[in-house]
mmCIF file as gemmi writes it, N, C-alpha and C atoms, coordinates in Angstrom:
data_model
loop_
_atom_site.group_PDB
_atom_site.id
_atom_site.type_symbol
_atom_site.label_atom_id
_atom_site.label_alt_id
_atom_site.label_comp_id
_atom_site.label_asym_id
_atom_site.label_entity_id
_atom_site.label_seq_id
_atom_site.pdbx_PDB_ins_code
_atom_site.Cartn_x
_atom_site.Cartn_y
_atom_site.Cartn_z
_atom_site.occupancy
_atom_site.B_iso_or_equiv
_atom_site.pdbx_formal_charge
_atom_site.auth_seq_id
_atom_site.auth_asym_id
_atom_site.pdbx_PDB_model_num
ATOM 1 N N . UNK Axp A 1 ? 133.138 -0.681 129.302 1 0 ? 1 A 1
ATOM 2 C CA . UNK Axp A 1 ? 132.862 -0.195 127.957 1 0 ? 1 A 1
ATOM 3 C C . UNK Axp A 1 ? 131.614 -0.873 127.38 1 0 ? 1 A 1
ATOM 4 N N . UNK Axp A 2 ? 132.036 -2.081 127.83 1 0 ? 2 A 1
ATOM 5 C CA . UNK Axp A 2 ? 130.33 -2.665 126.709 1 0 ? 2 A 1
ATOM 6 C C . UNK Axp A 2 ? 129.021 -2.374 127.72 1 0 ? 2 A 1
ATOM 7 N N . UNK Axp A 3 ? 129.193 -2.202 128.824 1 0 ? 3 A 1
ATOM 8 C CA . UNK Axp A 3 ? 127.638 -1.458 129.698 1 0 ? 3 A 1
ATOM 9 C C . UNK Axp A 3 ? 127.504 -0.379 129.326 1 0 ? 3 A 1
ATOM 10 N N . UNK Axp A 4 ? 128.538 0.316 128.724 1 0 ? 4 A 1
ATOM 11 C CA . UNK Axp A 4 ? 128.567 1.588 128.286 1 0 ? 4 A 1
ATOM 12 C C . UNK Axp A 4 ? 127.527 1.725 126.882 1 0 ? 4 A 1
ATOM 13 N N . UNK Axp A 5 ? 127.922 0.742 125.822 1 0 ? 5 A 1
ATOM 14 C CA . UNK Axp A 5 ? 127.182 0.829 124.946 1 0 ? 5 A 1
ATOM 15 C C . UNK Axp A 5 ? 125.621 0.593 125.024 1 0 ? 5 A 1
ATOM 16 N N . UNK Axp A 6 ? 125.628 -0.84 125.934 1 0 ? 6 A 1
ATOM 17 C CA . UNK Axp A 6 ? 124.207 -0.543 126.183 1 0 ? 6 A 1
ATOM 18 C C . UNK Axp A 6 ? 123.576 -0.147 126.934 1 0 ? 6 A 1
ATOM 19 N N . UNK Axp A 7 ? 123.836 1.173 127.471 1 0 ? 7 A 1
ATOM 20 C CA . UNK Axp A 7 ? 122.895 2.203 128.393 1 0 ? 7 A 1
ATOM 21 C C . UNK Axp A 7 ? 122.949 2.755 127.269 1 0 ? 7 A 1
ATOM 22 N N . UNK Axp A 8 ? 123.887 3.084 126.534 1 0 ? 8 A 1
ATOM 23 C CA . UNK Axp A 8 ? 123.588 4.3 125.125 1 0 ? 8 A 1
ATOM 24 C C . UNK Axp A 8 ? 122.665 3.789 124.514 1 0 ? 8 A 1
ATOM 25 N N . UNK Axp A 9 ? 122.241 2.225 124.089 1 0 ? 9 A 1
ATOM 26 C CA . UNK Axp A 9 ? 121.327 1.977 123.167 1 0 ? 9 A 1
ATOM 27 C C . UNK Axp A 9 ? 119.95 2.281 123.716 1 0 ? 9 A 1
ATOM 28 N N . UNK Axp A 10 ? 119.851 1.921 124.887 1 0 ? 10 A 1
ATOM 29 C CA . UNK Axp A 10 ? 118.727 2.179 125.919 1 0 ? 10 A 1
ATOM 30 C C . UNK Axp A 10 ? 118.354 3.7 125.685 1 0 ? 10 A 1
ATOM 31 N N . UNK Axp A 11 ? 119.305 4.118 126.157 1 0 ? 11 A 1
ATOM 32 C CA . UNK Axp A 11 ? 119.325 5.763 125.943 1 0 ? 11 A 1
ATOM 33 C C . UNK Axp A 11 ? 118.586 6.348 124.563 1 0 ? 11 A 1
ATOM 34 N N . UNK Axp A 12 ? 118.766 5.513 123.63 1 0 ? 12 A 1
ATOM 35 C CA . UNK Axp A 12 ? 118.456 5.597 122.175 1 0 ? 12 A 1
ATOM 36 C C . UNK Axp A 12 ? 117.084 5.47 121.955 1 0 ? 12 A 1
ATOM 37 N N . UNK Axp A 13 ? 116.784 4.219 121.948 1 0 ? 13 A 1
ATOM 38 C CA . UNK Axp A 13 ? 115.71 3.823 122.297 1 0 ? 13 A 1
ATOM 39 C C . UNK Axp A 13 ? 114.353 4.772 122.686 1 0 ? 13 A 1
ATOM 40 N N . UNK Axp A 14 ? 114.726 5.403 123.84 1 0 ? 14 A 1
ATOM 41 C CA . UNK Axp A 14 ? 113.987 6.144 124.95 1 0 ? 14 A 1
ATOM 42 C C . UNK Axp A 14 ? 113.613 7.393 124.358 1 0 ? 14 A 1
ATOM 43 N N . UNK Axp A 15 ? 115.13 8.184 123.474 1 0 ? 15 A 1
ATOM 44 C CA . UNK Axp A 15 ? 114.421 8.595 122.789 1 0 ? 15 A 1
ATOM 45 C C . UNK Axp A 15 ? 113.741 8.728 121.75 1 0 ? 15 A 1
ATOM 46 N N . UNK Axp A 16 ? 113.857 7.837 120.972 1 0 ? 16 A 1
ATOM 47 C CA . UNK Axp A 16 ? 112.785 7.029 120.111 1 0 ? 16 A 1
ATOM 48 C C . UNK Axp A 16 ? 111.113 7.448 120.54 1 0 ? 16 A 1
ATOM 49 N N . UNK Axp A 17 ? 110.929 6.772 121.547 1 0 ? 17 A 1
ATOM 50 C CA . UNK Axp A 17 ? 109.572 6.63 121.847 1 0 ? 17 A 1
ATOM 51 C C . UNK Axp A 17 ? 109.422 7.999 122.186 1 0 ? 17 A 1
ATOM 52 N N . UNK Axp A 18 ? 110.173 9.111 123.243 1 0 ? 18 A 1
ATOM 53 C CA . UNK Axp A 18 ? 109.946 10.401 123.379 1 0 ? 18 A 1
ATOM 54 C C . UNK Axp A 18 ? 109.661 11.158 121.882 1 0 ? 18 A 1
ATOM 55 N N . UNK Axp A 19 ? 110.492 11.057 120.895 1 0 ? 19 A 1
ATOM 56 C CA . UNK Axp A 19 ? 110.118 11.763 119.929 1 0 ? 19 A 1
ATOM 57 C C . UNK Axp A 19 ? 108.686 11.429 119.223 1 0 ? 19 A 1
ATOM 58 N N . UNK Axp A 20 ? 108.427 9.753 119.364 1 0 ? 20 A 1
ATOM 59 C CA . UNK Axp A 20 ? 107.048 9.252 118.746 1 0 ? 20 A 1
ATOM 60 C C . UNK Axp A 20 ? 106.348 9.689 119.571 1 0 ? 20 A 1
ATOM 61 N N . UNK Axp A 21 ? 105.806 10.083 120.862 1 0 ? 21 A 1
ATOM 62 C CA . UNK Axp A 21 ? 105.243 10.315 121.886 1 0 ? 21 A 1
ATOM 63 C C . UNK Axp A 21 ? 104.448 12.021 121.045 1 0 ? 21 A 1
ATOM 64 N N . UNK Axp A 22 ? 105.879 13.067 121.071 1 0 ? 22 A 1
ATOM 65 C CA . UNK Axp A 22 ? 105.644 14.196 120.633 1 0 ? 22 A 1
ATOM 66 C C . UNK Axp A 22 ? 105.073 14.221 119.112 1 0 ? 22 A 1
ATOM 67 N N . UNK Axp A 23 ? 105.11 13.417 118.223 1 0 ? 23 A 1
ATOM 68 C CA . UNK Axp A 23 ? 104.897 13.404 116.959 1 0 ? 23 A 1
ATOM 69 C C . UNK Axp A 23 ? 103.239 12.954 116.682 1 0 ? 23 A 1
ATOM 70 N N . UNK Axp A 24 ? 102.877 12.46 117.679 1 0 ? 24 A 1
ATOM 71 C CA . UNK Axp A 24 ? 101.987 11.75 117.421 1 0 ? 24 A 1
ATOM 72 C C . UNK Axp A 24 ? 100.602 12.338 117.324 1 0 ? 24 A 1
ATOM 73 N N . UNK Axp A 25 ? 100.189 13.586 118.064 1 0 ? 25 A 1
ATOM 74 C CA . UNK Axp A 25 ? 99.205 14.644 117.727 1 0 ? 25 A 1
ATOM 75 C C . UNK Axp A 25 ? 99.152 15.113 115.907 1 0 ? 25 A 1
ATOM 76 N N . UNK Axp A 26 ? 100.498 15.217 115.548 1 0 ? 26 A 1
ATOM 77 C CA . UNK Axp A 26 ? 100.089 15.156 114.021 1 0 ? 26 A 1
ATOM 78 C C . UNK Axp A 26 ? 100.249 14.16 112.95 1 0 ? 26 A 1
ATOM 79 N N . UNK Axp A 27 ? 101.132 13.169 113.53 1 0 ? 27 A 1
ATOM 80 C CA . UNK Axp A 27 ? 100.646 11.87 113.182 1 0 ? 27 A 1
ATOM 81 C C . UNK Axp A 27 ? 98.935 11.137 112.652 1 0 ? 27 A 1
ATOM 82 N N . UNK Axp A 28 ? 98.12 11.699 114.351 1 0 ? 28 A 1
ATOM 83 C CA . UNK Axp A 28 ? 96.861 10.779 114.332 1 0 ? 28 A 1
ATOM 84 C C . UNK Axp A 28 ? 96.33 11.725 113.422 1 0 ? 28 A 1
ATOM 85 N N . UNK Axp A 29 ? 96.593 12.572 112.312 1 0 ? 29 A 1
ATOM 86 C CA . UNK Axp A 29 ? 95.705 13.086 111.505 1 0 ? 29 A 1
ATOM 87 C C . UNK Axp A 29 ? 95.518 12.524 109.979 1 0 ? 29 A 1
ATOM 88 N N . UNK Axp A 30 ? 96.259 11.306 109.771 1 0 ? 30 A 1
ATOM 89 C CA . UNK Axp A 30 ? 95.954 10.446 108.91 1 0 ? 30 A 1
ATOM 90 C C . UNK Axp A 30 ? 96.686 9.017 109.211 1 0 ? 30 A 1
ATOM 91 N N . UNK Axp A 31 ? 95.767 7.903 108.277 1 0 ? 31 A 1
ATOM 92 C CA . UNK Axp A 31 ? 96.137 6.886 108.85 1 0 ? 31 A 1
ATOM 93 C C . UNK Axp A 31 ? 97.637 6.397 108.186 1 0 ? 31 A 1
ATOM 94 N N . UNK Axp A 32 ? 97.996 7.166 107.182 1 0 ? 32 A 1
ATOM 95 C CA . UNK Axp A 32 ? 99.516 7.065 106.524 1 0 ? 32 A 1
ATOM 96 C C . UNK Axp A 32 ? 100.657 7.731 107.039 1 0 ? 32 A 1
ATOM 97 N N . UNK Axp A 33 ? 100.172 8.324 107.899 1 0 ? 33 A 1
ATOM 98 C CA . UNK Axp A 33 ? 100.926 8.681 108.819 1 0 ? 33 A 1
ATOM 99 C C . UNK Axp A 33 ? 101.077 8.558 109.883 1 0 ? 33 A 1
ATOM 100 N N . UNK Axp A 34 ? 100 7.614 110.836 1 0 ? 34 A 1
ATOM 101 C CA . UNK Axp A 34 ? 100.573 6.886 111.511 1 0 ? 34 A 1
ATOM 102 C C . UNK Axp A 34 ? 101.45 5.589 111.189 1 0 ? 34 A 1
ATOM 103 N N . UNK Axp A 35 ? 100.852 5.286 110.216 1 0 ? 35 A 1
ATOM 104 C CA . UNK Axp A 35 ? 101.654 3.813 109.813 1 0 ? 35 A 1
ATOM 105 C C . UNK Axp A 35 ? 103.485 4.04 109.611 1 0 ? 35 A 1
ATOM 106 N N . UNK Axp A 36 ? 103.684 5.479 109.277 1 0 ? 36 A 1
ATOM 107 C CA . UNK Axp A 36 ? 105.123 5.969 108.716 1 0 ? 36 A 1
ATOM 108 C C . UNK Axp A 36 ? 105.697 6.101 110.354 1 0 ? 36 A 1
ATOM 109 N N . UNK Axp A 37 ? 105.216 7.07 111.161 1 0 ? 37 A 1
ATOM 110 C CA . UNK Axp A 37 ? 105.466 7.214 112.525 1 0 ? 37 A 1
ATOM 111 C C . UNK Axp A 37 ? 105.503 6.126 113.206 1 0 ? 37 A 1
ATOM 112 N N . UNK Axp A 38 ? 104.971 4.802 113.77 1 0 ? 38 A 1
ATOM 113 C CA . UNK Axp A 38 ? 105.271 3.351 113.992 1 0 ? 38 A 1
ATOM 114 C C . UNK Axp A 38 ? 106.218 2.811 113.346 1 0 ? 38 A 1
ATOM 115 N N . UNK Axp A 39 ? 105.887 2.934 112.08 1 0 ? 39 A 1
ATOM 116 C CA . UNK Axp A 39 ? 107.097 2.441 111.467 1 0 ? 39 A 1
ATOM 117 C C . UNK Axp A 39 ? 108.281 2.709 111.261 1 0 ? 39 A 1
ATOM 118 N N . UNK Axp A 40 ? 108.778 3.88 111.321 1 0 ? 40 A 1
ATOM 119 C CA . UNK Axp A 40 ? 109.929 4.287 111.641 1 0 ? 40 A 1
ATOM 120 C C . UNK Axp A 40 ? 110.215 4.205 113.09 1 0 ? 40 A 1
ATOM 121 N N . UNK Axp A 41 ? 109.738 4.533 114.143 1 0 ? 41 A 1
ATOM 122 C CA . UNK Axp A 41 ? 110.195 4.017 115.229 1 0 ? 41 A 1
ATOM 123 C C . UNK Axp A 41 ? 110.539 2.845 115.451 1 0 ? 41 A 1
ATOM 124 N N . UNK Axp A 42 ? 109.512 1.791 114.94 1 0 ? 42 A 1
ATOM 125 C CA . UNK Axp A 42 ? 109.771 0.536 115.087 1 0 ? 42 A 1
ATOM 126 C C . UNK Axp A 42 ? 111.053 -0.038 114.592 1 0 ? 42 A 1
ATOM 127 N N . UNK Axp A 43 ? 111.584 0.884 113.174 1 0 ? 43 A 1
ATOM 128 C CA . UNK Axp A 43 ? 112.571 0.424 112.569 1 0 ? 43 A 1
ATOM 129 C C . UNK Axp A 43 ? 114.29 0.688 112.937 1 0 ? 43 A 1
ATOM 130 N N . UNK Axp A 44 ? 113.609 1.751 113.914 1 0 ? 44 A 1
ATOM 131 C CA . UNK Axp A 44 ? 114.844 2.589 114.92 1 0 ? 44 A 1
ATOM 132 C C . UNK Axp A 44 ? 114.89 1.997 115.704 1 0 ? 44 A 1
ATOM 133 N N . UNK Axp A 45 ? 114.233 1.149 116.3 1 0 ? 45 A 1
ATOM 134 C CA . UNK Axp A 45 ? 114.49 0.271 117.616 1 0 ? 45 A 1
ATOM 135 C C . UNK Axp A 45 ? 115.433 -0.77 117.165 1 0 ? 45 A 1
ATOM 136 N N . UNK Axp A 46 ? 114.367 -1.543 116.019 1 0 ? 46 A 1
ATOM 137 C CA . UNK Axp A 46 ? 114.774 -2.285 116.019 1 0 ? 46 A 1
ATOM 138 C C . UNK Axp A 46 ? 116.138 -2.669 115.307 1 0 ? 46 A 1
ATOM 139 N N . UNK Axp A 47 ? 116.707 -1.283 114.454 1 0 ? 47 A 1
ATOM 140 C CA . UNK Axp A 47 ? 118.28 -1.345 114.302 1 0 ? 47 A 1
ATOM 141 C C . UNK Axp A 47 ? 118.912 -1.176 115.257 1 0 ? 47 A 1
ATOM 142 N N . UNK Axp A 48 ? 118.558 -0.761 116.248 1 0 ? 48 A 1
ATOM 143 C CA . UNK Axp A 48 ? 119.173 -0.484 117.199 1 0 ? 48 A 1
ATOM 144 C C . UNK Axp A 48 ? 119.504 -1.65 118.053 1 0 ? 48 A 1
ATOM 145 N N . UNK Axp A 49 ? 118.683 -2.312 118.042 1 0 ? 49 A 1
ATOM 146 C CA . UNK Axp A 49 ? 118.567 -4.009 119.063 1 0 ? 49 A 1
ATOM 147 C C . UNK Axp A 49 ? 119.638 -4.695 118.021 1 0 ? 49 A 1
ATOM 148 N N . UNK Axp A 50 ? 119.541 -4.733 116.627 1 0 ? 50 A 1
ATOM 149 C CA . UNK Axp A 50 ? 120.689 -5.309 115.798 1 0 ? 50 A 1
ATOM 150 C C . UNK Axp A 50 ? 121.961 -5.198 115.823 1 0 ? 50 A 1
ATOM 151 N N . UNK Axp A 51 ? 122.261 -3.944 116.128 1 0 ? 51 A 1
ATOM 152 C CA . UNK Axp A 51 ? 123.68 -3.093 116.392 1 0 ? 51 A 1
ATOM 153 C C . UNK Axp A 51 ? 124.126 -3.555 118.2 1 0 ? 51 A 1
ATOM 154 N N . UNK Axp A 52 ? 123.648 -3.702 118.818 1 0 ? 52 A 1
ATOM 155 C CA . UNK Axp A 52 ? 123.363 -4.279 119.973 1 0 ? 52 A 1
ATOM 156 C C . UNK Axp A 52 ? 124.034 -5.582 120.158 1 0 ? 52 A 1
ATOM 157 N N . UNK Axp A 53 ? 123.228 -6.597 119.228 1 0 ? 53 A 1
ATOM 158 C CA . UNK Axp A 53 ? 123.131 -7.739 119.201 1 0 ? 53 A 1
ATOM 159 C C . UNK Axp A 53 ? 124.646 -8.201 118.152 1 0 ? 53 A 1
ATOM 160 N N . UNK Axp A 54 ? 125.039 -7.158 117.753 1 0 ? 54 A 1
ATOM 161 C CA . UNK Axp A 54 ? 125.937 -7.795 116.533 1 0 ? 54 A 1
ATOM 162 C C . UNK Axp A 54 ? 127.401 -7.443 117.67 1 0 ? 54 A 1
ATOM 163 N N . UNK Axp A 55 ? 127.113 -6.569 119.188 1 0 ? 55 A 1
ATOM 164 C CA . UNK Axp A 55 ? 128.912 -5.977 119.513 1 0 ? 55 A 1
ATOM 165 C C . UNK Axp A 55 ? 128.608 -7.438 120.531 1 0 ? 55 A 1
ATOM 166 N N . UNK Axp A 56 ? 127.231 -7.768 121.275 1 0 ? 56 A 1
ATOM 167 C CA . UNK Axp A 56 ? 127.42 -9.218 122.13 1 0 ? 56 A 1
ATOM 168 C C . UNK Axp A 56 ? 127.953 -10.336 121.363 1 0 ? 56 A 1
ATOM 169 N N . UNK Axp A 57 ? 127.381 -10.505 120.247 1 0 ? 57 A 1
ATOM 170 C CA . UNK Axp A 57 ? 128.071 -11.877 119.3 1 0 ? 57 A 1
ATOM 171 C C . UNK Axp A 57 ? 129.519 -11.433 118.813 1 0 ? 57 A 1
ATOM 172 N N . UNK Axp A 58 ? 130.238 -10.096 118.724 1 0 ? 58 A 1
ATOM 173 C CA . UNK Axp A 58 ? 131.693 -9.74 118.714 1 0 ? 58 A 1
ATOM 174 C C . UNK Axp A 58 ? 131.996 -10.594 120.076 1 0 ? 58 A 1
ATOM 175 N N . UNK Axp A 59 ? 131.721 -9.871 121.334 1 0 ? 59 A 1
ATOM 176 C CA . UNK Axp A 59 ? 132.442 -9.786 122.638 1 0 ? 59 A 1
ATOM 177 C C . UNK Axp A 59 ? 132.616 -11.437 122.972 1 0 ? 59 A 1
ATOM 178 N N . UNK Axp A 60 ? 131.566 -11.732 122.855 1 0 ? 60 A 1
ATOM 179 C CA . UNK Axp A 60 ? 131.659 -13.888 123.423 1 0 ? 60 A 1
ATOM 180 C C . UNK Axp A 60 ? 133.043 -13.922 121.989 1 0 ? 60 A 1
ATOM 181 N N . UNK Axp A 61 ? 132.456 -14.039 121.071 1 0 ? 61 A 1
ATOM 182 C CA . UNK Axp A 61 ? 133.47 -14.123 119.896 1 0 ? 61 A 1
ATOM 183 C C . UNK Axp A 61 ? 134.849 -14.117 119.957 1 0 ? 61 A 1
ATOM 184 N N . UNK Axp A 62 ? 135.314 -12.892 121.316 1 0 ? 62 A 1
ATOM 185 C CA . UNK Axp A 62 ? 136.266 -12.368 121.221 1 0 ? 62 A 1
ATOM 186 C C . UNK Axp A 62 ? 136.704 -12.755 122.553 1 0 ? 62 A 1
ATOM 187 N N . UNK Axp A 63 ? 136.023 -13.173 123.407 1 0 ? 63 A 1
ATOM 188 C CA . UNK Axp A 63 ? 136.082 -13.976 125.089 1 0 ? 63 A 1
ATOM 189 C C . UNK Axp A 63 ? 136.747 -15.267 124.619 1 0 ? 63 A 1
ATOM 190 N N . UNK Axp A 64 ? 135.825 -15.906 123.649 1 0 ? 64 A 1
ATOM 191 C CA . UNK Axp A 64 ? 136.668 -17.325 122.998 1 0 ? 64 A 1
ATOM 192 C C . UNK Axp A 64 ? 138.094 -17.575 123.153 1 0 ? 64 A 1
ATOM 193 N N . UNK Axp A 65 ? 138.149 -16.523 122.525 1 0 ? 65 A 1
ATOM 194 C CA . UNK Axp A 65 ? 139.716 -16.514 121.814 1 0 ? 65 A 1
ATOM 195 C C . UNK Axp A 65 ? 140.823 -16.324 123.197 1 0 ? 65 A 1
């Protein structure tokens, strides 16, 4: 179950960058919109690495016990 979650986050991730990948032809047509397009990806990752990071500090948490 928990490899499970993180191939899904991976999975997530991946498409993250696929959708920034496709977005990005109308993105590069101003510079406020690239900054929104980075930045929202960036911010999707990186909740994503949080949500991630918060079920490993459950699981040891819960190995403890």
């Amino acid at each position: 179950m928990h490899l499970l979650k993180g191939i899904g986050y991976l999975v997530s991730t991946a498409s993250v960058v696929l959708v920034a990948i496709v977005s990005w032809s109308s993105a590069s047509k101003g510079p406020v919109f690239i900054a929104c397009l980075i930045g929202g990806a960036a911010l999707s990752i990186v909740g994503m690495l949080c949500q991630w990071l918060s079920y490993e500090i459950e699981k040891r948490q819960d190995d403890r016990r």
